[in-house]
C-alpha positions as CSV (number, residue, x, y, z in Angstrom):
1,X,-5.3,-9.6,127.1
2,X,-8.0,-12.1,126.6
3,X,-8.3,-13.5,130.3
4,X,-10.2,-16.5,129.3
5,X,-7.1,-18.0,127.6
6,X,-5.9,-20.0,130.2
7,X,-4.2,-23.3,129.4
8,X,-5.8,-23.1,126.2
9,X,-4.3,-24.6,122.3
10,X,-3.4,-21.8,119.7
11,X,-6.7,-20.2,117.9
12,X,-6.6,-18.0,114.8
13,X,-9.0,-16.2,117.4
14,X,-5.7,-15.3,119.9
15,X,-5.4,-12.1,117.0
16,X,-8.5,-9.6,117.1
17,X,-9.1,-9.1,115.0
18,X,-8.3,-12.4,113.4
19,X,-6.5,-12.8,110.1
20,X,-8.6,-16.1,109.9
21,X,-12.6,-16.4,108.2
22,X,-14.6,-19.7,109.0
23,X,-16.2,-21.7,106.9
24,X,-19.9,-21.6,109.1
25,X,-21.1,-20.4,112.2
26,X,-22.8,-22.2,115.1
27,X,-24.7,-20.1,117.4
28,X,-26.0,-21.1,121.5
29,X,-29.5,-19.4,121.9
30,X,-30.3,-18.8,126.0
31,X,-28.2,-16.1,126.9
32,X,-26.6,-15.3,123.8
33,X,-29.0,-14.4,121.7
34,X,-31.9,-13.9,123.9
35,X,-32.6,-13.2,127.5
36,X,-34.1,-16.5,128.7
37,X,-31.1,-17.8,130.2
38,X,-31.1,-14.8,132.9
39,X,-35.1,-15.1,133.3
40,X,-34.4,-19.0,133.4
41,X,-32.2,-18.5,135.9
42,X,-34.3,-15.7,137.8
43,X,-37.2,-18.2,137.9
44,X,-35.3,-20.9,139.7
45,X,-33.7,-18.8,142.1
46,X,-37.2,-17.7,142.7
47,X,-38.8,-21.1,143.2
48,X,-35.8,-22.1,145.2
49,X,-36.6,-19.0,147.7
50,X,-40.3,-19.8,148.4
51,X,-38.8,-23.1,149.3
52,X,-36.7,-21.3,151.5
53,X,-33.4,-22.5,150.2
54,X,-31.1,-21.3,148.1
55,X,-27.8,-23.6,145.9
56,X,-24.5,-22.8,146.6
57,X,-22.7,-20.7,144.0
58,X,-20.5,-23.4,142.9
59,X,-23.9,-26.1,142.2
60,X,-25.2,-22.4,140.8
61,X,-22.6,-22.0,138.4
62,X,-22.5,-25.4,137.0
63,X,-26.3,-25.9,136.0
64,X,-26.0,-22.6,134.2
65,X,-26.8,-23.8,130.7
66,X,-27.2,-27.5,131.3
67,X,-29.9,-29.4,130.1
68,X,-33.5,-29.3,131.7
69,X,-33.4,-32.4,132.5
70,X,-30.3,-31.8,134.7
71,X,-31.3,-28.5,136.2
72,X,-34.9,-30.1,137.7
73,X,-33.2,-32.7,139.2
74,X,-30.8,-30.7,141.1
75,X,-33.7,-28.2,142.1
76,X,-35.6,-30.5,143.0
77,X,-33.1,-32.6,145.3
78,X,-32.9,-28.8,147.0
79,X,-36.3,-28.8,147.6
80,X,-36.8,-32.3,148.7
81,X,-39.6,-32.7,146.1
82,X,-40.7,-35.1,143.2
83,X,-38.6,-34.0,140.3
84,X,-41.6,-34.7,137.9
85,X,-44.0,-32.1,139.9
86,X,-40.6,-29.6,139.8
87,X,-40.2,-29.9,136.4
88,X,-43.8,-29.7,135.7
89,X,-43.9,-26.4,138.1
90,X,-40.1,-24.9,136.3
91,X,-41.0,-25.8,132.3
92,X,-44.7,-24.4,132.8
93,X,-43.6,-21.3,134.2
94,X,-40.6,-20.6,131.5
95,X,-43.1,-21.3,128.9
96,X,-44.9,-18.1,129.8
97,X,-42.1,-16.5,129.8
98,X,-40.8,-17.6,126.4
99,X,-44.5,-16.9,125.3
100,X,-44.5,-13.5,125.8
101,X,-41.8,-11.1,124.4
102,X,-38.4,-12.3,123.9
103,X,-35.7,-9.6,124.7
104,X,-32.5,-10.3,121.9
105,X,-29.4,-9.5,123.8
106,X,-27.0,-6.0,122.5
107,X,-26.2,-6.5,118.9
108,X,-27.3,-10.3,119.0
109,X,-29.7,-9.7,115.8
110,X,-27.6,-7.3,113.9
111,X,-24.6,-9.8,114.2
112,X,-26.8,-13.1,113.1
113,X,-28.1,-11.0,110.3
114,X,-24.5,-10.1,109.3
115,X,-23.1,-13.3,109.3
116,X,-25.9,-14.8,107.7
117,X,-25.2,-12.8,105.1
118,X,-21.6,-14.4,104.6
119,X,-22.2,-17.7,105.7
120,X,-24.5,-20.1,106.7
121,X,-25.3,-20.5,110.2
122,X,-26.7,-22.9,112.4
123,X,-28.4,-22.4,116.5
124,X,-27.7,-25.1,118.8
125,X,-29.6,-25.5,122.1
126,X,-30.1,-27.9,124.9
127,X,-33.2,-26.5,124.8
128,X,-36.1,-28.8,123.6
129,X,-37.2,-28.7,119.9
130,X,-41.1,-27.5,120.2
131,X,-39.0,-24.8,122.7
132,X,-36.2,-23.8,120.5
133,X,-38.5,-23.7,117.3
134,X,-40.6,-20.9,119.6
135,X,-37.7,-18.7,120.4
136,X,-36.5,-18.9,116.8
137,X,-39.8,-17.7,115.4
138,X,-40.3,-15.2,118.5
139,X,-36.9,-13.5,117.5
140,X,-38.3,-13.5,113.8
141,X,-34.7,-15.3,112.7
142,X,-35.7,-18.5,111.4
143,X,-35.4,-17.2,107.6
144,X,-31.7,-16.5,109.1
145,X,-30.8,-20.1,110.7
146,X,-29.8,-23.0,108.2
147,X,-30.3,-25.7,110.8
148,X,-31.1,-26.0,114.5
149,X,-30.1,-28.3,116.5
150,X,-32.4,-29.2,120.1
151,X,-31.5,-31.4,122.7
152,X,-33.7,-34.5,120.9
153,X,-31.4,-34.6,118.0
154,X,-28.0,-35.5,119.9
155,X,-26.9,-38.3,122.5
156,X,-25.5,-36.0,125.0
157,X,-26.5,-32.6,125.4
158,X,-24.2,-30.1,126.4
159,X,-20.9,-29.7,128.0
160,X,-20.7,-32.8,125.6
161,X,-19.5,-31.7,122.2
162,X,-22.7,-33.6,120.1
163,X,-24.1,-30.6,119.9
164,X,-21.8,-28.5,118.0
165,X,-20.5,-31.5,115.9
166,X,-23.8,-32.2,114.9
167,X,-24.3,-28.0,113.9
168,X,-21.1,-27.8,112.2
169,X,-22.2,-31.4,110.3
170,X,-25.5,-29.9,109.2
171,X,-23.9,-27.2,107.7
172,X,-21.5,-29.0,105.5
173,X,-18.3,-28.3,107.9
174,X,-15.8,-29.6,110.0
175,X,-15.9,-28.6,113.5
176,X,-12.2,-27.3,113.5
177,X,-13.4,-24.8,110.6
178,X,-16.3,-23.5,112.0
179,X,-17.3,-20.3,115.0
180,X,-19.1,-21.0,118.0
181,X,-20.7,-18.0,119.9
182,X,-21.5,-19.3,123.6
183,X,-22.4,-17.5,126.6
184,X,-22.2,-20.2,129.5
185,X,-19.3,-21.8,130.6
186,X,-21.4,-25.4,129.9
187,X,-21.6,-24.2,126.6
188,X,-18.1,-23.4,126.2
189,X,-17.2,-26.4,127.5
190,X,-19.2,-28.3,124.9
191,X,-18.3,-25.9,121.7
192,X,-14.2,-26.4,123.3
193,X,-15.3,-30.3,123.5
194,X,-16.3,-30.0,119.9
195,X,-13.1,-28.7,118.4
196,X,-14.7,-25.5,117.2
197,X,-13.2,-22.0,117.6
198,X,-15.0,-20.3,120.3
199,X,-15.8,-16.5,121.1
200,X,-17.8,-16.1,124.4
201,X,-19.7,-13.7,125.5
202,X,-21.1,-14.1,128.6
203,X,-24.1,-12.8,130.0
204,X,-25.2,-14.0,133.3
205,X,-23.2,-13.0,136.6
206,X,-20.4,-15.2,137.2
207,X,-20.0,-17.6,134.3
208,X,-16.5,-17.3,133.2
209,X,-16.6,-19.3,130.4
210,X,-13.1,-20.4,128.8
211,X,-12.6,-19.5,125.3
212,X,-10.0,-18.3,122.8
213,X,-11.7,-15.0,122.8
214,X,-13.7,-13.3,125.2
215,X,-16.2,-10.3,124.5
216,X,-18.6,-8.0,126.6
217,X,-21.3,-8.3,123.9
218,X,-22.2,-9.1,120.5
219,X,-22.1,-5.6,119.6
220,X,-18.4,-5.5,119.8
221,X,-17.5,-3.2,117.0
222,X,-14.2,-4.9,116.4
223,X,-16.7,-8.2,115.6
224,X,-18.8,-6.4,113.2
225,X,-15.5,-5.2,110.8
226,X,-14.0,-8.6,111.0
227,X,-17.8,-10.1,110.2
228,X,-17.8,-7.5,107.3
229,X,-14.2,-7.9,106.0
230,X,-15.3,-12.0,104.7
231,X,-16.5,-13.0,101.6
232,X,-19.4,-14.4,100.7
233,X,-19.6,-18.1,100.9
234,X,-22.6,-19.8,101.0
């Protein structure tokens, strides 16, 4: 039983696996394909302790996968600082980070190269563009991606559904017709928002993202023979 089904519409997704192929694939980034969501996460928890406080799970769990922007502003309210010196402090920091090696998540490259294969994919990411641009090359995937969307390109970044309209759009598709892979429950929210069909697989302790289907990674072998039974169509 998928036990992130709750109170959700029908999904050709509620059979695994599913009797259904889409048309192109939208993929989150952070924490799906790559570890910086958890050392995104670890570096504001870490900031937050030499401040001597800590956010309450709850706040926790819903800046998980929001926007920068967003994120700083709570922090910062935390720490009773200017939430320009925060940021400044937060982005400088995760820059090193995303500078040095990027760690791709269990079966995160083997399933983008698979898919790409089939049909064309796009990466959508409240990250920001010069930030999303270095992860893409970092992970060596950018030959892969047909279009990437950052958080400059949309009105509202993510839970809003811009995001993965805006993917699917690029790619020639209609939302409806198209997979989303997301790991955070923002995320899911927005790719849900969007009207796409939506397998999550989370990656961070306790997002429980809702979603038609639920898996423990991207190297789900059940995901790799559906990925293999479509056609090509690109």
């Amino acid at each position: 039983m998928n036990s992130s089904t709750s109170s959700l519409p029908a999904s050709p997704l509620d059979t695994w696996p599913p009797r259904w192929a889409p048309s192109a694939v939208v993929f989150d980034c952070d924490g799906l394909l790559v570890d910086t969501e958890g050392q995104w996460v670890q570096l504001q928890n870490e900031y937050l302790a030499a401040h001597g406080v800590t956010l309450h799970p709850t706040t926790r769990k819903e800046i998980t996968g929001r926007d920068a922007e967003t994120v700083v502003r709570t922090i910062a309210e935390a720490v009773d600082k200017d939430p320009l010196l925060v940021g400044e402090e937060l982005l400088a920091a995760h820059r090193k980070h995303v500078g040095e090696e990027l760690t791709p998540l269990p079966g995160a490259l083997e399933t983008l190269r698979a898919i790409a294969a089939k049909r064309p994919i796009a990466v959508a990411s409240n990250s920001a563009r010069e930030m999303l641009d270095a992860k893409l090359a970092g992970l060596e995937i950018t030959d892969l991606v047909d279009a990437s969307i950052a958080i400059e390109d949309v009105e509202h970044p993510k839970p809003a559904g811009d995001m993965y309209v805006a993917g699917a759009r690029a790619l020639g598709a209609e939302p409806a017709d198209c997979l989303a892979f997301e790991d955070s429950e923002t995320g899911a929210q927005a790719a849900l928002a969007a009207g796409t069909q939506l397998i999550a697989v989370p990656s961070i302790p306790g997002q429980e993202p809702r979603a038609p289907r639920r898996l423990e990674s991207l190297a789900d072998p059940v995901l790799a023979e559906w990925i293999a039974s479509w056609d090509v169509a690109r």
